[in-house]
C-alpha positions in Angstrom: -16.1 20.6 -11.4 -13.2 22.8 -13.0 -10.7 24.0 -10.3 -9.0 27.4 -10.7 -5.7 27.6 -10.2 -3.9 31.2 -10.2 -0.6 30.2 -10.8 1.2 34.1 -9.3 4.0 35.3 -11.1 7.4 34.9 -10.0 7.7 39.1 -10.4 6.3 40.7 -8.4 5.9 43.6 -10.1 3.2 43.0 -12.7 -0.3 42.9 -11.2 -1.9 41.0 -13.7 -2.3 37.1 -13.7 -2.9 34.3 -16.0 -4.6 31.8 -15.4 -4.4 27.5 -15.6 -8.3 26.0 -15.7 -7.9 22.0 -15.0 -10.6 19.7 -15.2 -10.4 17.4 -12.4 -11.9 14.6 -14.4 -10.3 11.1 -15.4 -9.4 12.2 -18.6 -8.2 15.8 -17.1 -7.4 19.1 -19.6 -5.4 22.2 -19.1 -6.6 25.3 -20.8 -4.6 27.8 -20.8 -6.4 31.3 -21.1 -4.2 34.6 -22.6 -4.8 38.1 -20.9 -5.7 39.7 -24.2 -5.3 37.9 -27.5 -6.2 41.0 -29.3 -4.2 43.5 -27.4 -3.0 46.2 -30.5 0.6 46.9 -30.7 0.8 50.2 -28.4 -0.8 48.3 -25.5 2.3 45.3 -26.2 4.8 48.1 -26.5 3.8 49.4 -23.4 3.1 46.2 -21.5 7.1 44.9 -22.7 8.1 48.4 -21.7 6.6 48.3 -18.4 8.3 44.8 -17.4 11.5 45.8 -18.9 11.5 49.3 -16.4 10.5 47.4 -13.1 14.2 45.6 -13.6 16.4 48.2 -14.6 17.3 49.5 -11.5 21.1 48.2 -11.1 20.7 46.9 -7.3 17.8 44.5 -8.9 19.2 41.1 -8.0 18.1 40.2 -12.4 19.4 43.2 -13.7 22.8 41.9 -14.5 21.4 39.3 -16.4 18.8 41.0 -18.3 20.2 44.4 -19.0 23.7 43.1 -20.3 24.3 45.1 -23.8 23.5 42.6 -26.4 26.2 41.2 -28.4 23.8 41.0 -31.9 20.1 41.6 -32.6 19.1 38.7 -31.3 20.2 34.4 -32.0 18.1 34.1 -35.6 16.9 37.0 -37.3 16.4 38.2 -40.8 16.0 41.4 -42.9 12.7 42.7 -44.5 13.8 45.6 -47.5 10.8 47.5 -46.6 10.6 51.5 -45.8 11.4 51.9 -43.6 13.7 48.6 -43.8 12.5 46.0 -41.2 15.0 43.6 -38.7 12.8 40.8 -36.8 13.9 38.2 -34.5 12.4 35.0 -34.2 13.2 32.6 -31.6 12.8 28.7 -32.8 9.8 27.4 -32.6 7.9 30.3 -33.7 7.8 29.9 -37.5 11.7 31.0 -38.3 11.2 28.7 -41.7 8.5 31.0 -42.6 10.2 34.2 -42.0 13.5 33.2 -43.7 11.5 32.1 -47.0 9.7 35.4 -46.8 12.9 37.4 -46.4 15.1 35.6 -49.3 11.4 36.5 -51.6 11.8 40.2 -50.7 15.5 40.3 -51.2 15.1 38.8 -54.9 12.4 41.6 -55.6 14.3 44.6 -54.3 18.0 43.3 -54.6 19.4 46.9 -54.0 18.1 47.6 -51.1 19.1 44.1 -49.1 22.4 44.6 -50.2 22.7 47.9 -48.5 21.1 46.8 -45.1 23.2 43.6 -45.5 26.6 46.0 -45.5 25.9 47.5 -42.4 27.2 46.1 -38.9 24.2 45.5 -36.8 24.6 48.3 -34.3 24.5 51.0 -37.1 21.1 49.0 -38.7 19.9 48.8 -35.7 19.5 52.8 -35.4 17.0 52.6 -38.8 14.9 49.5 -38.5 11.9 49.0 -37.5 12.7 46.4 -35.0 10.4 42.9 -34.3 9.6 40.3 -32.4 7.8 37.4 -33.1 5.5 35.1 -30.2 3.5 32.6 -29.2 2.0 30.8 -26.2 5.3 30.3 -24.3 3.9 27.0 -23.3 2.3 26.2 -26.8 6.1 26.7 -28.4 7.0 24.1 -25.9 4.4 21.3 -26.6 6.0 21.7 -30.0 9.6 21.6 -29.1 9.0 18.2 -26.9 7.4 16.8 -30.2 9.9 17.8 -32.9 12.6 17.0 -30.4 12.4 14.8 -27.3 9.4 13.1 -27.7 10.7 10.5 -30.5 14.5 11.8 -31.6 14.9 8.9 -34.0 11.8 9.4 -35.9 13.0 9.3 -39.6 10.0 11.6 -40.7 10.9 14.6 -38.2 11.3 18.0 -39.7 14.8 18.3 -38.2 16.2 15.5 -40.5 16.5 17.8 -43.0 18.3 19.5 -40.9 20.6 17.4 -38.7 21.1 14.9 -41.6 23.5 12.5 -39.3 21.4 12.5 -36.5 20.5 8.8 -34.7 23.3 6.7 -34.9 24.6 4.7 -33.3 28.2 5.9 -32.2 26.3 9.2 -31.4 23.6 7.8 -29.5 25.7 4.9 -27.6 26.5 5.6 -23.6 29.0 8.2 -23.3 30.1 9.4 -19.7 30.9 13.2 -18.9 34.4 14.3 -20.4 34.6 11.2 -23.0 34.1 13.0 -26.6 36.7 14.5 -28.4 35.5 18.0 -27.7 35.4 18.0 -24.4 39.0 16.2 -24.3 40.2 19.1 -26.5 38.5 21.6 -24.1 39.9 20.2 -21.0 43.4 20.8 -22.5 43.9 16.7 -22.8 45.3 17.6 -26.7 45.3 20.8 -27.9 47.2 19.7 -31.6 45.5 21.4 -34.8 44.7 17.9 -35.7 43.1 16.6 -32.8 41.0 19.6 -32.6 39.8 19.5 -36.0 38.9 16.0 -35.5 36.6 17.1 -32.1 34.7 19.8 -34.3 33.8 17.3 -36.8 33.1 14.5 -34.5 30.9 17.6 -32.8 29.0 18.1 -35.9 28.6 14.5 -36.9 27.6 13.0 -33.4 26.5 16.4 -31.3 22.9 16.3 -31.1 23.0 12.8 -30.7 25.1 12.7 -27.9 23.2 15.4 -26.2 20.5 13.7 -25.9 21.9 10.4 -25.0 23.4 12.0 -22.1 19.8 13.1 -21.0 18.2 9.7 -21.6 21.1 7.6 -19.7 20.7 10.1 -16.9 16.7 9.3 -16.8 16.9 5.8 -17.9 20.5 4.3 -16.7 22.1 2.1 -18.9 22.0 -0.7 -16.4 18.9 -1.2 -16.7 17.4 -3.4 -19.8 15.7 -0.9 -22.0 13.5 -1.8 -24.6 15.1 -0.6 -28.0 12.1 0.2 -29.9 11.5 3.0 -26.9 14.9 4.4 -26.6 14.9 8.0 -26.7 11.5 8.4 -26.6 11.1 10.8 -23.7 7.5 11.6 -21.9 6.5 14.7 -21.8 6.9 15.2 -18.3 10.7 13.8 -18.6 11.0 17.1 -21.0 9.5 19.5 -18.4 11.7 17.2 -15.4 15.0 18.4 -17.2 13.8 22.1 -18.1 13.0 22.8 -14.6 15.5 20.7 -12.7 18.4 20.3 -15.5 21.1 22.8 -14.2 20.7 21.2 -10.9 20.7 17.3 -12.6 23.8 17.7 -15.1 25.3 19.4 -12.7 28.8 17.7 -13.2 28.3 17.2 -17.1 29.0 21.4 -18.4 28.4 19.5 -21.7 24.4 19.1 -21.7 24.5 22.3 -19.7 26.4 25.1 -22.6 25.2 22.5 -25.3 23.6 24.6 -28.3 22.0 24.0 -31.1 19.0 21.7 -29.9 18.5 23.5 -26.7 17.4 27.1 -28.4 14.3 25.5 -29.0 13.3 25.9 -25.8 15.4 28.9 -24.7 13.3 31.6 -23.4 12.4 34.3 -25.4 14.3 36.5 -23.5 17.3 35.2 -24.3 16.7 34.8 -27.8 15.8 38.1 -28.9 17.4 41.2 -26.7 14.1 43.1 -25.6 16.0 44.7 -22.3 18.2 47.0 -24.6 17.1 50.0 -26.0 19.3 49.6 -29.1 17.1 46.1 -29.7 13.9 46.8 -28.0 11.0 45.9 -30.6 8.7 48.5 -32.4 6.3 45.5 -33.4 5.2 42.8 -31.6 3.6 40.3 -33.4 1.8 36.9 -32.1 1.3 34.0 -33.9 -2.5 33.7 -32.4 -3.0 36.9 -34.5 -0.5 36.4 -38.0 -2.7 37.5 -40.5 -3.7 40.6 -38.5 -0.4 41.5 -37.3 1.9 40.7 -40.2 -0.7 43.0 -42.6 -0.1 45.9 -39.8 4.0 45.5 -40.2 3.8 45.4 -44.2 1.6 48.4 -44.5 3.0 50.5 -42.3 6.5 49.5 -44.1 5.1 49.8 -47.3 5.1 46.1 -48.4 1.9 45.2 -48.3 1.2 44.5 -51.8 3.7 41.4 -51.2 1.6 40.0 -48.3 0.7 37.2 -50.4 4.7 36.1 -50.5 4.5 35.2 -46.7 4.1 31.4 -47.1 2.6 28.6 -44.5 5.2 26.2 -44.4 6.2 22.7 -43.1 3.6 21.5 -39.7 4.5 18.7 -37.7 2.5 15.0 -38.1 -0.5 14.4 -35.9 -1.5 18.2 -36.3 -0.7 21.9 -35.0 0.8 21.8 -31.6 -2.0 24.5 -30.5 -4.8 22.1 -30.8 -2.5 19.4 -28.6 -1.2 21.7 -25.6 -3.9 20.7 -23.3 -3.4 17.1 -23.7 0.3 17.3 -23.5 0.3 19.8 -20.3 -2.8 17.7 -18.5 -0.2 15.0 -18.3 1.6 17.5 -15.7 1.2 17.1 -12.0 -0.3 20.3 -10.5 3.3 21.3 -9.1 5.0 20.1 -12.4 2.5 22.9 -14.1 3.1 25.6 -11.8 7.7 24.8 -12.2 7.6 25.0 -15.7 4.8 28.5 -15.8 7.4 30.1 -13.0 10.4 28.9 -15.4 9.0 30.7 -18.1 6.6 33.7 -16.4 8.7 36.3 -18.0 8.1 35.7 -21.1 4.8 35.5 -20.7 5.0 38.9 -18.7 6.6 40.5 -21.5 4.5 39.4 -24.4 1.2 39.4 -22.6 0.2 35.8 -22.4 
């Protein structure tokens, strides 16, 4: 017999609830059940709108936070020469490969035009795009980053090798204590010479993502300990969900896995990722990946580039098949607790974007 969990929303503001259906069964699954899959773009306009209003009184202890002016349009986006011209932000994990292909297609048909929007300073385009967003099942994008990432970092066939060429060796991946790498030496004012600090930035760009997440493995599996070397760095998935909920408190004392970047936007929240609070970046599409086809065939003929629809490709999918067909597996592996952290950790995101 399923039992219902309403798992309530940290914010109190928003009536409406989503729900988590697990099977208590041996083999027990987690569905996860959106609000409205087909809600049209007014009712996610309003719905974003809504959640962005209930915290925009100053003496709201999140205001600060979310209300900041943004210092860009948001961590990735990229340009779409349409008219009017288009700006859309993607956070990773949400088919960014896709959209920058689709951008650099446009720009090659209508050169001109790209140029002109690529001029501007991003306040001043700001004022005549149409602005975007792009979603999906905050816990879905997850599931995806705990398997491109954390779930086998070595693994020689992973997407992100083409990427991070240098990532998984040895000297990156060997036990370093807090404060030991060259950057963090330069940063605590140890050697501040042009040399030495050249030498940290490359020894950053070499060795960073491996050392990142070798300081999160030693912390769960100590180096005391013998460790079985064909598992190292293979992380469960609830190790992942353990260090997004509990990380800030965990590494504590090591500001190095805390204000790392590059690995960890994968799992920022979306929030964060693309400015939504700010007027000036607010988006006048929303579109989820659940509905793509639909969606992206709205943005392109009401922009008046629909007859390139056909440009927009499907690109690169992880091994063992799409993460939406997985996410039950992966989040049935959570304790009833575990599941309810890591919803609360990311609720506003799935306030904002209706999931």
């Amino acid at each position: 017999m399923p039992v219902l969990i309403m798992l309530s929303l940290s914010y109190s503001y928003l009536s409406d609830e989503d729900t988590v259906l697990l099977d208590n069964t041996e083999n027990m699954t987690v569905s996860i059940v959106s609000k409205d899959k087909t809600m049209d773009m007014s009712h996610r306009k309003d719905l974003l709108s809504r959640v962005c209003e209930a915290t925009s009184s100053p003496i709201d202890p999140d205001h600060p936070l979310l209300h900041s002016p943004p210092t860009g349009p948001g961590v990735e986006t990229v340009l779409l020469p349409g008219s009017p011209p288009v700006s859309v932000c993607i956070p990773h994990k949400v088919g960014s490969h896709a959209w920058g292909q689709f951008s650099r297609a446009l720009a090659k048909l209508y050169p001109d035009r790209m140029e002109k929007l690529q001029s501007r300073d991003w306040k001043s385009r700001a004022a005549i795009v149409k602005k975007v967003v792009v979603v999906r099942n905050p816990l879905e994008r997850l599931v995806s980053a705990y398997r491109m990432i954390f779930m086998d970092w070595c693994d020689p066939n992973k997407f992100i090798r083409l990427k991070w060429k240098n990532i998984c060796s040895e000297k990156g991946l060997s036990y370093g204590a807090a404060g030991n790498s060259l950057v963090e030496k330069v940063k605590a004012g140890k050697d501040e010479s042009v040399g030495r600090m050249l030498s940290a930035v490359y020894d950053e760009y070499l060795y960073g993502p491996d050392r990142y997440i070798s300081r999160i493995w030693y912390k769960y599996h100590p180096p005391g300990l013998e460790q079985d070397k064909e598992n190292m760095f293979k992380f469960s998935f609830p190790e992942f969900v353990r260090f997004l909920v509990n990380g800030t408190q965990e590494f504590a004392d090591d500001p190095y896995v805390l204000t790392h970047q590059g690995v960890s936007y994968h799992w920022a929240p979306y929030w964060q990722e693309c400015p939504v609070f700010s007027s000036l970046t607010r988006p006048d599409y929303i579109i989820h990946m659940e509905t793509l086809d639909r969606d992206l065939a709205i943005l392109l003929e009401e922009t008046n580039l629909s007859q390139h629809m056909d440009l927009f490709p499907h690109t690169h999918s992880q091994t063992g098949g799409h993460s939406s067909s997985l996410t039950n597996t992966f989040l049935s592996k959570l304790s009833d607790q575990q599941l309810s952290e890591l919803y609360k950790k990311y609720s506003l995101d799935h306030q904002l974007f209706g999931y």
